[in-house]
C-alpha positions in Angstrom: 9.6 -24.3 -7.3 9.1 -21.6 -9.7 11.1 -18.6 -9.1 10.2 -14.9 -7.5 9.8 -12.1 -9.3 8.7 -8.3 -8.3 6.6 -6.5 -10.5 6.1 -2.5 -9.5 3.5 -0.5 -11.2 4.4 2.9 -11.8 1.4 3.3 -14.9 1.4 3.9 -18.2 -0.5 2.5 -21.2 0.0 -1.0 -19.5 -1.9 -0.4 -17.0 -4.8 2.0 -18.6 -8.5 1.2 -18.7 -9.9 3.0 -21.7 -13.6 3.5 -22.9 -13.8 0.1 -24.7 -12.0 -2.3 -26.9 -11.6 -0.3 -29.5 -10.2 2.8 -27.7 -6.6 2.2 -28.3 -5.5 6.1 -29.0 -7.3 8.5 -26.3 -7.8 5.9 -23.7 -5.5 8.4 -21.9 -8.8 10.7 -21.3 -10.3 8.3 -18.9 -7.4 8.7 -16.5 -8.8 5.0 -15.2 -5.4 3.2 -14.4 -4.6 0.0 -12.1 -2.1 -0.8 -9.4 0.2 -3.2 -9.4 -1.9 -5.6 -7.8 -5.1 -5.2 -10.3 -2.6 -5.9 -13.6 -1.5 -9.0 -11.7 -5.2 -10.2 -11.8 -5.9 -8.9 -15.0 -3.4 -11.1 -16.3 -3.0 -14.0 -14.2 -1.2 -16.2 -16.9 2.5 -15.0 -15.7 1.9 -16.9 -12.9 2.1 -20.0 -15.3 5.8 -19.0 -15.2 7.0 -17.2 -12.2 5.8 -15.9 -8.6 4.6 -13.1 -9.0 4.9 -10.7 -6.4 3.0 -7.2 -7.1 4.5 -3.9 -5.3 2.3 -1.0 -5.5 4.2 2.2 -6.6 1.7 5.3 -7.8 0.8 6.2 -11.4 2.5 8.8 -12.8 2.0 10.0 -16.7 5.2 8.7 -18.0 6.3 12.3 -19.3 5.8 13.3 -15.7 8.2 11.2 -14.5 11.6 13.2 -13.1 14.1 12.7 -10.0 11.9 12.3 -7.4 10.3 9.2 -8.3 13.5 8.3 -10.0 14.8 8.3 -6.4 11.4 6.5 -4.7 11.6 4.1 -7.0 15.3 3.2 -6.9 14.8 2.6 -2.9 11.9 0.8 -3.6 14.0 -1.8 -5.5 16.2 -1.6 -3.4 13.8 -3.0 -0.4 12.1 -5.6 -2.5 15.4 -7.3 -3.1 16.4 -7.2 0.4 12.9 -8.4 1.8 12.3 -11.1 -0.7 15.2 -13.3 -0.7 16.2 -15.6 -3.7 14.3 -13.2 -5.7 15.6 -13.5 -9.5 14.5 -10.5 -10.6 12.5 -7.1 -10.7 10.1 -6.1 -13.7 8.5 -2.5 -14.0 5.8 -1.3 -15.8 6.0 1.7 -17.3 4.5 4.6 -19.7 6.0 4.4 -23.3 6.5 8.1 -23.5 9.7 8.3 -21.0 10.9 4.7 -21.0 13.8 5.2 -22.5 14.6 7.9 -19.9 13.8 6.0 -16.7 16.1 2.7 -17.9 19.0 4.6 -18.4 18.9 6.3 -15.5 18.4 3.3 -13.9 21.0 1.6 -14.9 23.2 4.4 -13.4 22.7 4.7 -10.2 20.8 1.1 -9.1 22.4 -0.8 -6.3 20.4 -4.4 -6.6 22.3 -7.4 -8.2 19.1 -8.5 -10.1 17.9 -8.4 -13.7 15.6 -5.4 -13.8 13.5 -5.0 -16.8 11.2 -2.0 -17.9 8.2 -3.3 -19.6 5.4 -1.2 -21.3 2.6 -1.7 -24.3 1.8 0.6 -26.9 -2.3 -0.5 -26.6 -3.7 -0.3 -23.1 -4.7 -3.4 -21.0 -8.6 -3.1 -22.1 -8.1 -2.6 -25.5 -8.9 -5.6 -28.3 -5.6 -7.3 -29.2 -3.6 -5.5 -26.8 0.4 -6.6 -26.0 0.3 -6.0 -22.4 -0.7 -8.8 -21.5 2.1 -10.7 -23.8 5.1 -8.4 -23.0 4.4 -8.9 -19.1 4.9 -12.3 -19.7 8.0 -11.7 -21.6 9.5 -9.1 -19.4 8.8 -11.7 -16.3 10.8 -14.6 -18.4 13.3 -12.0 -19.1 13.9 -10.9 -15.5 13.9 -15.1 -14.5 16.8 -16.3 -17.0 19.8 -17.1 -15.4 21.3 -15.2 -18.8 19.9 -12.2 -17.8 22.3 -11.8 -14.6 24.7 -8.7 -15.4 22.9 -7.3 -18.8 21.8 -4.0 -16.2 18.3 -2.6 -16.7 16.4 -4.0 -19.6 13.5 -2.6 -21.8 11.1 -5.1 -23.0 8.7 -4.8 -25.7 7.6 -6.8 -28.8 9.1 -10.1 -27.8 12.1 -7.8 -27.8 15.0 -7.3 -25.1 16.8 -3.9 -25.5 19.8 -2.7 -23.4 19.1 0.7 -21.4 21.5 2.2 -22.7 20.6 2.6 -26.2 17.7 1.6 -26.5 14.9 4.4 -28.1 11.5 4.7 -29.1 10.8 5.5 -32.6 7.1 5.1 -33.5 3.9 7.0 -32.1 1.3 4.2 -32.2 3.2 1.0 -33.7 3.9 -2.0 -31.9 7.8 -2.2 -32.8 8.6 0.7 -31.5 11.0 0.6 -30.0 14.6 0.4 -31.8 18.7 0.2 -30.6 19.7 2.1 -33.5 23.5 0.9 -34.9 23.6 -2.0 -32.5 20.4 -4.0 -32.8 18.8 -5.9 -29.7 19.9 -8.0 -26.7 18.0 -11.0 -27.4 14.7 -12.0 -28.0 11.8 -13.6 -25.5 10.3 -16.2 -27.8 8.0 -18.8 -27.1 9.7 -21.6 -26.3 12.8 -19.8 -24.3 14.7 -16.2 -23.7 17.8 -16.2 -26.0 20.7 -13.3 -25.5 23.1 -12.7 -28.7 25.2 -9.6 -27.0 25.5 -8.3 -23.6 26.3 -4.6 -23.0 29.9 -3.4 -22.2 29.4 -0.2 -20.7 29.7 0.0 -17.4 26.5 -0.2 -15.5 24.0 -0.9 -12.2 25.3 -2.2 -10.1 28.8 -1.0 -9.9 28.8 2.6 -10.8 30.3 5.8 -9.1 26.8 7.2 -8.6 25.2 7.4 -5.2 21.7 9.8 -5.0 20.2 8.6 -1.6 21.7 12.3 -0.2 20.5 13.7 -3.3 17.4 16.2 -3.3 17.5 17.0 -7.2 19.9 16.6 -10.2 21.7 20.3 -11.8 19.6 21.3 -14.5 20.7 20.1 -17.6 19.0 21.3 -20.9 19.2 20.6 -24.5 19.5 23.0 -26.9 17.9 21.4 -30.5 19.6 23.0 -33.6 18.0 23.4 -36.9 18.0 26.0 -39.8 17.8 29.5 -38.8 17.9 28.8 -34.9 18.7 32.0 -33.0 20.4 31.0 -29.6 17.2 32.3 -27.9 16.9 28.7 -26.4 20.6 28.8 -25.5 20.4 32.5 -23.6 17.2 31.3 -22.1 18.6 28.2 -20.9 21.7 29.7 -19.4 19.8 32.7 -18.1 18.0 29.9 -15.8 20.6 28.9 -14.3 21.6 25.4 -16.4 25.0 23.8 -14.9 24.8 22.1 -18.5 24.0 22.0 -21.8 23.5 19.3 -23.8 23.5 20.5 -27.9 21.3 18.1 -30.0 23.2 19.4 -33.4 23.5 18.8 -36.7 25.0 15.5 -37.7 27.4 14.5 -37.3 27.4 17.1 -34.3 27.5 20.6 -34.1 25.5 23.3 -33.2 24.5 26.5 -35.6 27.3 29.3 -35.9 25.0 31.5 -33.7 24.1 28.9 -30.9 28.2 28.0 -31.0 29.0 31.2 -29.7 26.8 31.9 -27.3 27.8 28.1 -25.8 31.3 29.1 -26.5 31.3 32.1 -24.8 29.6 29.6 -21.2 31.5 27.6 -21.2 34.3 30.1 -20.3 32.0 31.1 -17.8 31.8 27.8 -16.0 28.8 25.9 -18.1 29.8 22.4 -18.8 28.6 21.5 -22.6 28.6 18.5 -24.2 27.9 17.8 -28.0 25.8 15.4 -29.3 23.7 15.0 -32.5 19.7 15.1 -33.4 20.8 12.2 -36.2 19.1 9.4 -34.2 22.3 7.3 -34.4 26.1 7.4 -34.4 28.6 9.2 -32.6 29.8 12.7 -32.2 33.7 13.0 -32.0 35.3 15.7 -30.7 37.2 17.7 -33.5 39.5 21.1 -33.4 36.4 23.5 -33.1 34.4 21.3 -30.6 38.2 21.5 -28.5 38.2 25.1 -29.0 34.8 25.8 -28.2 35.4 23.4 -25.2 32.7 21.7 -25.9 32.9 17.7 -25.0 31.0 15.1 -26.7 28.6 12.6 -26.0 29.7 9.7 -28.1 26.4 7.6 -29.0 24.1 8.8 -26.7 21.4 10.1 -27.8 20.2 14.0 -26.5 18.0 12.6 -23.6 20.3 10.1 -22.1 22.8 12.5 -23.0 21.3 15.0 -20.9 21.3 12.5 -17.9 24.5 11.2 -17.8 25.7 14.6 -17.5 23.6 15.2 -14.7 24.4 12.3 -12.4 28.1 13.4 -13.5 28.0 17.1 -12.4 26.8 15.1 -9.1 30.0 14.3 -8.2 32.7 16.3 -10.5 33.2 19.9 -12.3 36.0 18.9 -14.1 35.7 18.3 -17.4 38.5 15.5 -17.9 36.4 13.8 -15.4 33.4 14.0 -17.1 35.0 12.8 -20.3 35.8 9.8 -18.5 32.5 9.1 -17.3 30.6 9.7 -20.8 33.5 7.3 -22.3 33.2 4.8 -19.2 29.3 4.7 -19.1 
């Protein structure tokens, strides 16, 4: 018996129909993009190794995608695995652009017990020599191997399994875009079987402290890029919107400009909750004497974007920032 795996559509370049085979750039234009149920007959070879069950979500632009489907879609899982039983596992397709974004988050706050793995392609479905096809496959192997059980969300691309958590994207238009910078990838989905080499240690879905079924939104959290000659006009605008917190992509290893440091400074005494972390692309930010007396806190190795989520989800259940410490060096 071969086993039972959901696959939910929420759109993207995976499921895109462009002008013709060549259209592998503005096949976006067409706004022509399939359910769930039309990629599943599209490419009918993952059947070869898995049940396939499609869910129909709704197609949202990836760069679209924010809290509210976030939420939808975390139910949604959430039902599938309770109305399928023995199901081994729960693929997603997905836009490119925010993959990244969605995984992480995710991983924070899903309550199923099942491999989940975000899959995407960087040609559409119609296009000549495109990967969907290939990394639906993959990501339907993935979420079926016993191995998989405990890795949290997974993003897979290239024949390539990356852990949520650090995983990034890297590359407009190629094929290997996607990258875990410092760290390298989970494993790989080769021909003959899925082989892992590391598992992630930070804590993740299922067992985390964060709950957002009585949530209605997350407390806007910004981020505040540095770079020569930056003004703090982003910073005052930012707070001036009401932003419970900051996150400040600085210069590596991690610090904001002299002007952009004050005007954080001076929040945070005010009650804004600011955490450091670095526009590098890799490596950690540590918290030093001025970052202390700033009281600013730091990210570690996240970079901005997830940055800016985990403090979200944590100023969704404390202010304090000895708390929030804890949860960027716990998650």
């Amino acid at each position: 018996m071969k086993p039972k795996v959901a696959f939910i559509g929420t759109g993207g370049t995976i499921s895109s129909l462009g002008s013709g085979p060549l259209d592998i750039l503005d096949y976006g234009a067409s706004e022509n993009r399939m359910q769930a149920d039309a990629i599943a007959a599209m490419f009918p070879q993952w059947a070869e190794v898995a049940e396939v069950i499609p869910v129909n979500f709704e197609n949202v632009v990836s760069h679209n995608i924010y809290f509210d489907v976030w939420k939808r879609l975390a139910l949604l899982c959430e039902r599938v695995v309770a109305e399928n039983p023995g199901l081994a596992g729960i693929v997603i397709g997905h836009g490119t652009a925010s993959m990244e974004e969605t995984a992480y988050f995710l991983n924070l706050v899903l309550k199923v017990d099942v491999p989940v793995v975000i899959v995407g392609s960087q040609r559409p479905a119609s296009s000549l020599s495109t990967d969907a096809g290939m990394n639906l496959v993959n990501a339907v192997r993935t979420a079926c191997s016993p191995a998989a059980r405990g890795m949290g969300v997974m993003l897979l691309l290239n024949d390539e399994i990356h852990a949520a958590r650090e995983v990034t994207k890297t590359s407009t238009f190629r094929l290997q875009t996607f990258r875990t910078p410092d760290f390298g990838v989970l494993g790989h989905a080769d021909g003959d079987k899925v082989v892992f080499y590391r598992a992630p240690l930070r804590r993740r879905m299922p067992d985390t402290e964060f709950d957002i079924r009585g949530l209605d939104g997350l407390p806007r959290v910004d981020i505040v890029y540095s770079y020569v000659g930056a003004d703090a006009t982003a910073a005052r605008a930012f707070i001036a919107a009401g932003a419970k917190g900051i996150v400040s992509a600085g210069f590596a290893p991690g610090s904001p400009g002299t002007e952009e440091a004050a005007v954080l400074a001076a929040a945070v005494k005010e009650g804004l909750v600011v955490v450091q972390s670095t526009r590098a692309g890799s490596g950690r930010t540590f918290r030093g004497k001025r970052a202390r007396e700033q009281g600013f806190l730091v990210a570690d190795n996240l970079n901005p974007q997830k940055a800016r989520l985990l403090l979200a989800l944590a100023l969704t259940v404390t202010n304090d920032p000895a708390d929030i410490t804890r949860i960027f060096e716990t998650y």
